[in-house]
N, C-alpha and C positions, 0 to 999 in steps of 0.2 A: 654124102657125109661119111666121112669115118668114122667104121664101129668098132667099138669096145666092149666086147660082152664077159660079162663076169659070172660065171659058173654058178646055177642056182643048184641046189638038192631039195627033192619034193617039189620037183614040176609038176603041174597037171595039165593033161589037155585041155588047150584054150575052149571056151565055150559062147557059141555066138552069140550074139543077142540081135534081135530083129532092127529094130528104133534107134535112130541116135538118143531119143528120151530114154529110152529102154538103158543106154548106156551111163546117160547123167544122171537117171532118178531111180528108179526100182531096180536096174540092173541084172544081174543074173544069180540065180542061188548059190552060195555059196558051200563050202564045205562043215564036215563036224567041230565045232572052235573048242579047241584043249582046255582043259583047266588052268584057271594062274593061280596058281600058291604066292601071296606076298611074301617080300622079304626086306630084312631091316635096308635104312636108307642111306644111301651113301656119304658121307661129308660132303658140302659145298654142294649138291648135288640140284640138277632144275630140273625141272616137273612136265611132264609130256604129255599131252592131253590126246585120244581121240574119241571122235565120233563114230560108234557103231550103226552103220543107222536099220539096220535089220534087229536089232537088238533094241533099241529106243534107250541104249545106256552111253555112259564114256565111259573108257577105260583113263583110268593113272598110272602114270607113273614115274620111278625117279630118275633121271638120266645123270649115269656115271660119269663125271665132266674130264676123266684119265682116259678112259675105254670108249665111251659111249654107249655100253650096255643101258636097255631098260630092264629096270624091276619092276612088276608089278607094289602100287603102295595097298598097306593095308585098306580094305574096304572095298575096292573095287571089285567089280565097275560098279557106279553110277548110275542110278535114273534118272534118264530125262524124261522129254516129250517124245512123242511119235515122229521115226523118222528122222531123226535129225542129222543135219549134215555138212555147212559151214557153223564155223566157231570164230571166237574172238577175245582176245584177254587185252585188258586197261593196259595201260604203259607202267603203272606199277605192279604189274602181275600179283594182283590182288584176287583180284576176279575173274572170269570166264563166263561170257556168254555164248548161249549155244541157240540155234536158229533152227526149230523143230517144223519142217516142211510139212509133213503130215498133220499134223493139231495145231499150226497156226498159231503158234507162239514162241514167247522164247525162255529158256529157263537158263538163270542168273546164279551162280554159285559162287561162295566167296570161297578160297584155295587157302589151305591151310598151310602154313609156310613152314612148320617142322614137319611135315608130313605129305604132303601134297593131296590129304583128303578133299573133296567139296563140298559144300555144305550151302543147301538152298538157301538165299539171300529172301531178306524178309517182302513177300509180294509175290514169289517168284513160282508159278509161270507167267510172264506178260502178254498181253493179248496182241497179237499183229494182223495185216491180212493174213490174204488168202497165198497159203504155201511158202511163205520165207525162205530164200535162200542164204544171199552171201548176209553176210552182216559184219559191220568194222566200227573201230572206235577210233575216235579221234585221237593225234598225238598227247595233246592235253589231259587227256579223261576226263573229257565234261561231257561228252554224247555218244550215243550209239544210236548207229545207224542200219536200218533192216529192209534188204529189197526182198518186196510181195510180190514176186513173179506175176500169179493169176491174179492179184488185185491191181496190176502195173500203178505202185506207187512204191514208197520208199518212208519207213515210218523212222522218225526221231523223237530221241529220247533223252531226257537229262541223266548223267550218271551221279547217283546220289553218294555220300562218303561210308556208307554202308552195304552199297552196291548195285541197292532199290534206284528202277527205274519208274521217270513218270515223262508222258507224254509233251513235248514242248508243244507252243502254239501254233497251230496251223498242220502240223503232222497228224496222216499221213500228205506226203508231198508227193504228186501225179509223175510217173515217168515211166515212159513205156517198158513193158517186161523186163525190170532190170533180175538182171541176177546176181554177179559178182558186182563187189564192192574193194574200191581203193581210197585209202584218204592219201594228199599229200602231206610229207611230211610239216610244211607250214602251219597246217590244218587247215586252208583258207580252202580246199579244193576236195569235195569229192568225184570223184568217178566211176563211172556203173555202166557196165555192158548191157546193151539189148538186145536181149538173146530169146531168138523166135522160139515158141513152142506150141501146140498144137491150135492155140485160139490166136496166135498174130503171126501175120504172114513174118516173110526172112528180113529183117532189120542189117544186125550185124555192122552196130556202127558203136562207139563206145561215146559218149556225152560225159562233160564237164558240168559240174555243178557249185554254186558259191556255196559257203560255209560262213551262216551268218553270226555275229554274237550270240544270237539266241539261239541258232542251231537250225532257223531255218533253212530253208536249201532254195535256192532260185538258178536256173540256168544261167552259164557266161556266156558272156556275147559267143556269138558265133554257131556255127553249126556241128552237128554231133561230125566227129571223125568216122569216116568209113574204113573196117579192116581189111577189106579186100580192094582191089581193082574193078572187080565184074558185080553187078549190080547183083540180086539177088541168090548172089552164091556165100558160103561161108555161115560160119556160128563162130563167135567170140566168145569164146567162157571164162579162162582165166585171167585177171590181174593181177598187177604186184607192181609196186613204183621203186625204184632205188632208192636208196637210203640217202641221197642227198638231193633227189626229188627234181635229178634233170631228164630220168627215160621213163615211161611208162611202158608198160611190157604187156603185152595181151596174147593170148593162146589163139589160134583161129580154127579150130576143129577140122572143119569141112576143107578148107584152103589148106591144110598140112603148114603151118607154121606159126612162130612165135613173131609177131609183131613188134616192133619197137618204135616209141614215138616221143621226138624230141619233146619238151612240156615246156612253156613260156612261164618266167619265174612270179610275172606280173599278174597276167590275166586266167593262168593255168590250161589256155589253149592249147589243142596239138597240134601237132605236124611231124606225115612222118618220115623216121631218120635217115629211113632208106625207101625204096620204091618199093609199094604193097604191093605183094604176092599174087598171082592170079591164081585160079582154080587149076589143079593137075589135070595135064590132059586127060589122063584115063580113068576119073572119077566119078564125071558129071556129079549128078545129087546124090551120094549115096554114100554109107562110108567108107573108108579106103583102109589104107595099112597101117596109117601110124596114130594119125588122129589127136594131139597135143590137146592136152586138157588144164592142168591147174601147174600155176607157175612160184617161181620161187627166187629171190636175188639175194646174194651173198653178202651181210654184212659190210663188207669191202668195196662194193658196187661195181664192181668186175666181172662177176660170174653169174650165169643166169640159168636154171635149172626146170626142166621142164617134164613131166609125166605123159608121155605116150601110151594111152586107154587101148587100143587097138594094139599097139606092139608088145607091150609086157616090158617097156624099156624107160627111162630116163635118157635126155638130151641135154648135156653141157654147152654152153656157150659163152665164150670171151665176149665183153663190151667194147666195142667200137665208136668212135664220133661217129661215123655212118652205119652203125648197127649193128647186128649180131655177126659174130664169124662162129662157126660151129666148134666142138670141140672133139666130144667123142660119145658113146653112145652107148649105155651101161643098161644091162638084163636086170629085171626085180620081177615081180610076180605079175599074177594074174589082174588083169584090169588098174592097172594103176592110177590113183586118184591123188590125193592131199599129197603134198610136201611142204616140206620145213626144215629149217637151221635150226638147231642151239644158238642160244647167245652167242658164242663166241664165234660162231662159222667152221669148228673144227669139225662138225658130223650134218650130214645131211639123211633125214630121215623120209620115207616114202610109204603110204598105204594103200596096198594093196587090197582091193575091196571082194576080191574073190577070193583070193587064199586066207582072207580073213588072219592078215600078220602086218607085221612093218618091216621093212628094207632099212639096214641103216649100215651107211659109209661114212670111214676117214676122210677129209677135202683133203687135197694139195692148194692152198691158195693161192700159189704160183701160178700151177699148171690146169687147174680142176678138175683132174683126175679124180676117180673117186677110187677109194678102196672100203671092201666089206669090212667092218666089225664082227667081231669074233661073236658068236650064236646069232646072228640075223639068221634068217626073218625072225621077230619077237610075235609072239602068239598075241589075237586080240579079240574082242567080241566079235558076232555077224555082221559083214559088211561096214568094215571101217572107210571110211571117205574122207574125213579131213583130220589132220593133225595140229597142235598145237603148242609152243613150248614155252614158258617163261624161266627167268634169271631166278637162281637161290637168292632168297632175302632172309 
């Protein structure tokens, strides 16, 4: 693959960590995290959310829709729950829910629209299994959806017009260790990785789920998708579906690559686009150099953007009928985790969960080049892992 490395200041040396868990969950210590002094908010400007999860807060802020720059907004950070580490906001970016692994719950903020403060919704923290990871909301806004890793279920929830969540009937819904969560954008279809961790042997296949009226969830025909070729090799961690809901895209940790899998518009089945990846030769079980973790697609459905935890890198990729073609291969910090667009697709934002900051580039939509923004990395709480950003209303 051709690299593209983009000149960082205030490297640190990398620092190892034992565990692939070690790398997706507790991770490594981080450094001293800076002061943010808020500042007034930009016109027109959308709201950037992340999770610190050594911190148990979010951070906000405003993102300049000319530059790109984040401002810290007044009041930040945030508390949440313990731990917390994927997030999710309605389609009217109204709200933000955050998925507190550590305390098992999830806490619900409604986002204040001149301002981008949060402000716990009434109920909120809600009770989930055991350890929540990904968690997503329907295209609609009628449900949220919470995978309990160690409870291997997947709990739903009605989203109320205030923000308050209450449990639909039959949730939680049984599904082996998922962790990431994808809705299509239909809403007829969820998707959830199962992704082994120290109580289920190596899974590594990603499963289809119906999306009923009521929010129940029942398997689609067929059998879960496997990411890899070789049977009990690989971890699937990240998804992300395109915006017009024909590829699904999956991270595969262990196998070194981004997945891509055609998705049937009727039954929401996979199959995939190109021929799955075997294990690198000289990795067997263990982790290697680059290691692709949480992913990200472009607005446009063109470009597909992906965070390498082992490399301190971002990977670009063009969409293909038969799959990903690479593009180029962009430096960010230490351990990189979350990514995300702005609305528009003009800035793509990355956090970095050890240098405790965010990476944020200009896109070329053409070419997906990326170029730094003037002050990247933006300072953030300890250990940031997911990011998150909604449209000015």
């Amino acid at each position: 693959m051709k690299k593209h490395r983009v000149p960082l200041t205030n490297q640190f040396a990398l620092l190892a960590c034992t565990t692939l868990l070690g790398l997706l969950s507790a991770g490594c210590t981080g450094h001293m995290v800076p002061m943010i002094d808020p500042v007034p908010v930009p016109q027109n400007a959308s709201f950037a959310f992340v999770a610190n999860m050594n911190a148990n807060t979010i951070s906000a802020f405003a993102l300049d829709p000319l530059t790109g720059k984040l401002s810290p907004v007044a009041g930040t950070p945030f508390a949440a729950g313990t731990a917390p580490e994927f997030m999710a906001a309605d389609p009217s970016g109204k709200f933000l829910f955050v998925a507190n692994s550590g305390s098992s719950d999830v806490s619900a903020f409604q986002i204040v629209s001149q301002t981008g403060a949060l402000m716990a919704v009434p109920g909120s923290p809600f009770a989930v299994g055991a350890r929540p990871e990904g968690i997503a909301v329907d295209p609609m806004g009628r449900f949220v959806f919470v995978a309990n890793q160690a409870s291997s279920s997947i709990s739903v929830f009605s989203l109320a017009s205030n923000g308050a969540l209450s449990a639909v009937a039959g949730s939680p819904f049984a599904t082996p260790s998922p962790f990431s969560l994808a809705v299509h954008p239909s809403g007829k279809f969820l998707y959830v990785n199962n992704f082994p961790d120290s109580q289920t042997a190596d899974i590594n296949t990603v499963s289809t789920l119906q999306i009923a009226a009521t929010g129940a969830l029942t398997p689609a025909l067929g059998p879960a998708s496997p990411t890899v070729n070789a049977p009990g090799f690989g971890s699937s961690v990240g998804l992300a579906v395109d915006t017009q809901g024909k590829f699904l895209f999956v991270t595969d940790h262990m196998a070194q690559a981004v997945v891509p899998f055609n998705v049937d518009p009727a039954s929401g089945m996979l199959t995939p686009a190109s021929n799955l990846p075997t294990p690198p030769a000289t990795c067997g079980n263990v982790s290697c150099h680059n290691n692709p973790l949480r992913v990200a697609v472009h607005p446009n459905s063109q470009l597909v953007y992906a965070s390498n935890v082992q490399a301190g890198t971002v990977s670009a990729f063009s969409v293909m009928a038969t799959g990903l073609s690479p593009i180029a291969e962009f430096s960010v910090g230490q351990h990189p985790f979350g990514v995300a667009f702005d609305p528009t697709g003009t800035f793509l934002y990355v956090a970095n969960k050890m240098d405790n900051n965010i990476s944020a580039f200009s896109v070329n939509p053409s070419t997906g080049m990326l170029s730094p923004v003037m002050g990247s990395p933006f300072p953030t709480g300890a250990a940031p892992t997911n990011i998150v950003i909604v449209a000015a209303r």
